[in-house]
C-alpha positions in Angstrom: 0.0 0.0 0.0 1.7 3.4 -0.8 -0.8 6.0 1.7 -0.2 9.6 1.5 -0.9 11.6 5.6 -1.6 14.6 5.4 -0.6 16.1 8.5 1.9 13.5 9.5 3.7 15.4 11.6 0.9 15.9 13.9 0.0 13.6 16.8 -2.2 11.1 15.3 -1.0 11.4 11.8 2.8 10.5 13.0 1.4 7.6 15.2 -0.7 5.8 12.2 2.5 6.9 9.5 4.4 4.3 12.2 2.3 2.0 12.2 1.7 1.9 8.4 6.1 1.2 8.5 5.5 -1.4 10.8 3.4 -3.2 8.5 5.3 -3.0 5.4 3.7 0.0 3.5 4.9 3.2 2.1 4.5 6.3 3.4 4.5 9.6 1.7 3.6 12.5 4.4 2.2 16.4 3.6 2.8 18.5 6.3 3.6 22.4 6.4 4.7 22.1 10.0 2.8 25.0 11.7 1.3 22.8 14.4 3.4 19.5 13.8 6.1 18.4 15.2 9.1 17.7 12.4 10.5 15.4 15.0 7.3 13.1 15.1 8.0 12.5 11.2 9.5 8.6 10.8 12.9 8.6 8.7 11.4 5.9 6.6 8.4 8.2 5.5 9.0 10.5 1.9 8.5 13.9 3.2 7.1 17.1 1.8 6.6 20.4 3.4 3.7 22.2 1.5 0.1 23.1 2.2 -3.1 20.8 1.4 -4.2 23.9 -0.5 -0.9 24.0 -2.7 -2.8 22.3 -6.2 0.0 22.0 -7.7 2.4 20.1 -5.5 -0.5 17.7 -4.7 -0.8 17.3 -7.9 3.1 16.5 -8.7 2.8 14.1 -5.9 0.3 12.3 -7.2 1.4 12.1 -10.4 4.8 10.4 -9.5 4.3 8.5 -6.4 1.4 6.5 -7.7 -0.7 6.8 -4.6 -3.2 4.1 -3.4 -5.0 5.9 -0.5 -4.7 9.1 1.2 -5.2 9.6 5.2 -6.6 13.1 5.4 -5.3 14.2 8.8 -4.6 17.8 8.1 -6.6 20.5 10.4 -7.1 23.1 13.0 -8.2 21.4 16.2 -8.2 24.1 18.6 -11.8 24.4 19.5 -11.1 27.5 21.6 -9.2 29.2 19.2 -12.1 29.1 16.2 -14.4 30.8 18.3 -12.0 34.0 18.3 -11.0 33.2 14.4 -13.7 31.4 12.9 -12.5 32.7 9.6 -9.2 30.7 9.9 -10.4 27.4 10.3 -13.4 27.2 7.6 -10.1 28.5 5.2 -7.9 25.7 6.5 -9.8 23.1 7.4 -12.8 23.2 5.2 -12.0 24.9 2.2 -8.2 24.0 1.6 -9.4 20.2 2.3 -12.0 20.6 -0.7 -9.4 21.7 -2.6 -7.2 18.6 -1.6 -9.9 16.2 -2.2 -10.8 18.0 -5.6 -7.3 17.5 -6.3 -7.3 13.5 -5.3 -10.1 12.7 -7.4 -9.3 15.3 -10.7 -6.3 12.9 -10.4 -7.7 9.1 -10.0 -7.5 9.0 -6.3 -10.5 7.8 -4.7 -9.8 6.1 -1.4 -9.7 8.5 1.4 -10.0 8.4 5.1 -11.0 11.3 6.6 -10.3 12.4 10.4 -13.3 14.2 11.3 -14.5 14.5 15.0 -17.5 13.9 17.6 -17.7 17.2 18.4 -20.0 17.6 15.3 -22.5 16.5 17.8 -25.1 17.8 20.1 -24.6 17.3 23.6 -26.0 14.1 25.0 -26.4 12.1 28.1 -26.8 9.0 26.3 -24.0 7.1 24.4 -24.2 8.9 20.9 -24.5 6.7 17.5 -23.4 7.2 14.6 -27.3 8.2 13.7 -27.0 11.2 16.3 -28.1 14.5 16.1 -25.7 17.0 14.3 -25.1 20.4 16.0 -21.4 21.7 15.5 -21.2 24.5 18.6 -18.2 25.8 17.3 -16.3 26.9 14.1 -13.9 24.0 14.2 -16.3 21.1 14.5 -18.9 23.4 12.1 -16.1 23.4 9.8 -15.0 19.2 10.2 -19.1 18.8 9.1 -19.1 21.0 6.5 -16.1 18.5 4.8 -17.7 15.4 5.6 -21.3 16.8 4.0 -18.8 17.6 0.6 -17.4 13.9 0.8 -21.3 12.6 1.3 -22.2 14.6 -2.3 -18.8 12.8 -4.1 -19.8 9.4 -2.7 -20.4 7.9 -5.7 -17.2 9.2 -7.0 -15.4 8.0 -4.2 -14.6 5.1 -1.6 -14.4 7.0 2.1 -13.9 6.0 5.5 -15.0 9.1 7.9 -13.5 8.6 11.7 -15.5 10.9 14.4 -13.0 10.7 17.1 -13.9 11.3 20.3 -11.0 12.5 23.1 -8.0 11.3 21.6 -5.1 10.2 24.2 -1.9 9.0 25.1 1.5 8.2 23.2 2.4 5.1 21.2 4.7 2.5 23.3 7.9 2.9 21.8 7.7 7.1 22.2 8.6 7.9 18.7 5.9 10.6 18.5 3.6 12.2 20.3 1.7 15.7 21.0 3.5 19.0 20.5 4.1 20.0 24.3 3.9 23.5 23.9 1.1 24.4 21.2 -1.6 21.4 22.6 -4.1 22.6 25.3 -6.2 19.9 25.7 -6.8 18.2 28.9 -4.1 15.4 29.1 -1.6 18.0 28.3 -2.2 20.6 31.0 -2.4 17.9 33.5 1.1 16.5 32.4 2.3 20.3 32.9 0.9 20.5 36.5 2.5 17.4 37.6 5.8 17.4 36.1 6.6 21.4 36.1 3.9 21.5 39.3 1.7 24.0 38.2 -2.0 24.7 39.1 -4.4 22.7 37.0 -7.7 24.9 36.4 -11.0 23.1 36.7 -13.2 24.7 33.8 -15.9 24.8 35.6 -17.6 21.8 38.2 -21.0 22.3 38.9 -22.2 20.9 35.7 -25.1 17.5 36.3 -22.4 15.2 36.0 -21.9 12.6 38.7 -19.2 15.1 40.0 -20.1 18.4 38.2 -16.9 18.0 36.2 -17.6 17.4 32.4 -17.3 13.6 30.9 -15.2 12.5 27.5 -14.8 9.3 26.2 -10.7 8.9 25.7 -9.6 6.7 23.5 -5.7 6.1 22.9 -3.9 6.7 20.4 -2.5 3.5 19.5 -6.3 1.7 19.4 -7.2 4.3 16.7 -3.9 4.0 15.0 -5.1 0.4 14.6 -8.6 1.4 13.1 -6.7 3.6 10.4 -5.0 0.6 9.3 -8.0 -2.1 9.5 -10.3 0.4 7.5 -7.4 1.3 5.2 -7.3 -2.4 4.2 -11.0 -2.4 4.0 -11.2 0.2 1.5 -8.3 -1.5 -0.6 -10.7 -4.5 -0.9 -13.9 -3.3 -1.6 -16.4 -0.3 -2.7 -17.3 1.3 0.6 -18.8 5.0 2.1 -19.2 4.6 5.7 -18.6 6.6 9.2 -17.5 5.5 12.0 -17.2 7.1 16.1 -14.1 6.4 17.6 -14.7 5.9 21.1 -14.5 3.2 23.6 -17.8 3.7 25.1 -17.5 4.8 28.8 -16.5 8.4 29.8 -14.1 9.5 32.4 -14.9 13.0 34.5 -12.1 15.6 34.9 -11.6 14.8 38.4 -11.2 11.3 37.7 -8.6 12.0 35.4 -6.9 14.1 37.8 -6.9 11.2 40.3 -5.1 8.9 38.2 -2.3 11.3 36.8 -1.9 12.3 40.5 -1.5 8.5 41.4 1.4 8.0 38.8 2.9 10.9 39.1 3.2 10.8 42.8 2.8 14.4 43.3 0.2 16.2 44.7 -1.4 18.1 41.9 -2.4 21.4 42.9 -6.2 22.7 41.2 -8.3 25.5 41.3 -11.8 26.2 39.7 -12.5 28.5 37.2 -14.8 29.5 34.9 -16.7 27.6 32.1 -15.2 27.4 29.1 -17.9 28.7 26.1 -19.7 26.3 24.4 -18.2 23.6 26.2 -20.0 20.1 26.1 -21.1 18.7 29.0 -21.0 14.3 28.0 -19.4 13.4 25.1 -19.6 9.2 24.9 -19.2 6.9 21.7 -21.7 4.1 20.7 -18.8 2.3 19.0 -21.0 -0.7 18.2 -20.8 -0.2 14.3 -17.0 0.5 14.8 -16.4 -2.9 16.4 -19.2 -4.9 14.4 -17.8 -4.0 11.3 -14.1 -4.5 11.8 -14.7 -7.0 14.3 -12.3 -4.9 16.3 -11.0 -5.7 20.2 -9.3 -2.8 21.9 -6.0 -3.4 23.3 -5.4 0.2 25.6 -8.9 0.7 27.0 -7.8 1.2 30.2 -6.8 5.2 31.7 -4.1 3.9 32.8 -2.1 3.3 29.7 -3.3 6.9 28.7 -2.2 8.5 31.7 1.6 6.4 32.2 2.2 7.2 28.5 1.8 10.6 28.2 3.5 11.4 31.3 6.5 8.9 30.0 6.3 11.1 26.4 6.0 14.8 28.3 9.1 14.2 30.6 10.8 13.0 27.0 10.2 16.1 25.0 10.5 18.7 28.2 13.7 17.6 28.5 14.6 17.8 24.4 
């Protein structure tokens, strides 16, 4: 299989490019490095810095490197951040990506797998499927929809795999990538900064109807989804599919919780205060994975915080001390 990443030098891009060495493939990665991490980028992988919006270059690439599939990994993710600059991430992630896709298929490449995210949801307290109600609360996961709903109009054009991740987590076990420590600001992050560097962890808010007013995520690590890239990668390779699929394991963790735990390995006392809700902020975000697992007749190997929590704190200590 030769699979072009776009955005391989991001987090979850670098972790299924490994993976795809691992198992004998070629790997051509697009990546202009303004979130990614150059280091997360295997030496085995072809590189290219240039933009998803860059026609021409895709276009080159294509042309030589014979592609089979492309994993469309390329985005914005900061949810906070496209509330202040909405503008910014319809341009990037929604408009540049048409452009990319146009690109693929103007060119005879029509097996993608697109990295989209369960925050195009509304906010539920039951597990959400696949079938659930879609209500984007924010520019970022407005603009992840807005892709997906151009994918559904190509579909019979195209064979497409779309991946709604819910909270994605942890580091791969060997630590050859991971999360940029210093652009990231997601949960896992900050509490791997309040342990190791001992800094006060802020509670966004905890008096939410949770069981203990701290908001609830379904995490699910990275190297379980790396594995779902791969499974529905040879999927599509095999046979004429459009389908979409949540990522999730199916059972939600509070904030607090996860403070427990990283306090437990870390064997430090993490400090916390509470502050304000963060806008637009969902309350309970848990997968219904049961299509997921049914159709890839898929068993989860890192289900368990634990990994999550050891992992990151194993990849933070690495790279803070880079």
């Amino acid at each position: 299989m030769r699979a072009l990443i776009t955005g391989g030098a991001g987090y979850i891009g670098s972790t299924v490019s490994n993976l795809l060495l691992d198992n004998g493939h070629q790997v051509y990665i697009i990546d202009n490095l303004s979130t990614g991490l150059k280091k997360n980028i295997p030496s085995k992988a072809t590189f290219y810095k240039t933009d998803i919006g860059d026609k021409k270059k895709i276009k080159e690439i294509l042309t030589k490197k014979n592609i089979d599939i492309v994993f469309h990994f390329a985005a914005f993710i900061d949810n906070a951040e496209s509330l202040r600059y909405p503008r910014k991430y319809f341009r990037n992630n929604f408009k540049k990506g048409k452009i990319f896709f146009e690109t693929c298929i103007e060119n005879k490449l029509k097996k993608f797998i697109y990295s989209s995210t369960a925050a195009v949801y509304a906010n539920s307290e039951k597990k959400i499927s696949e079938k659930g109600l879609l209500k984007p609360v924010s520019p970022y996961s407005a603009s992840k929809l807005k892709l997906e709903k151009f994918l559904n109009k190509k579909k019979n054009k195209l064979d497409c795999v779309i991946l709604r991740y819910f909270n994605v987590a942890g580091v791969e076990k060997k630590l050859r990538c991971g999360f940029n420590i210093r652009k990231g600001k997601n949960l896992i992050l900050k509490l791997c900064s309040a342990s190791v560097k001992k800094k006060t962890f802020v509670i966004n808010g905890q008096n939410y109807n949770t069981r203990d007013g701290t908001t609830i995520r379904d995490y699910i690590h990275v190297e379980d989804l790396a594995k779902i890239h791969i499974l529905t990668a040879n999927l599509l390779m095999k046979k004429k599919i459009f389908q979409t699929f949540n990522c999730g394991y199916g059972y939600g963790y509070s904030i607090k919780q996860i403070l427990e735990k990283f306090t437990f390995y870390s064997k430090n006392r993490i400090k916390f205060k509470v502050g304000k809700r963060r806008p637009k902020d969902i309350v309970i975000s848990i997968a219904n994975s049961n299509k997921l697992k049914k159709f890839l007749r898929l068993q989860f190997k890192h289900n368990n915080l634990s990994h999550v929590v050891k992992s990151s704190l194993k990849w933070y200590k690495k790279m803070s001390n880079c």
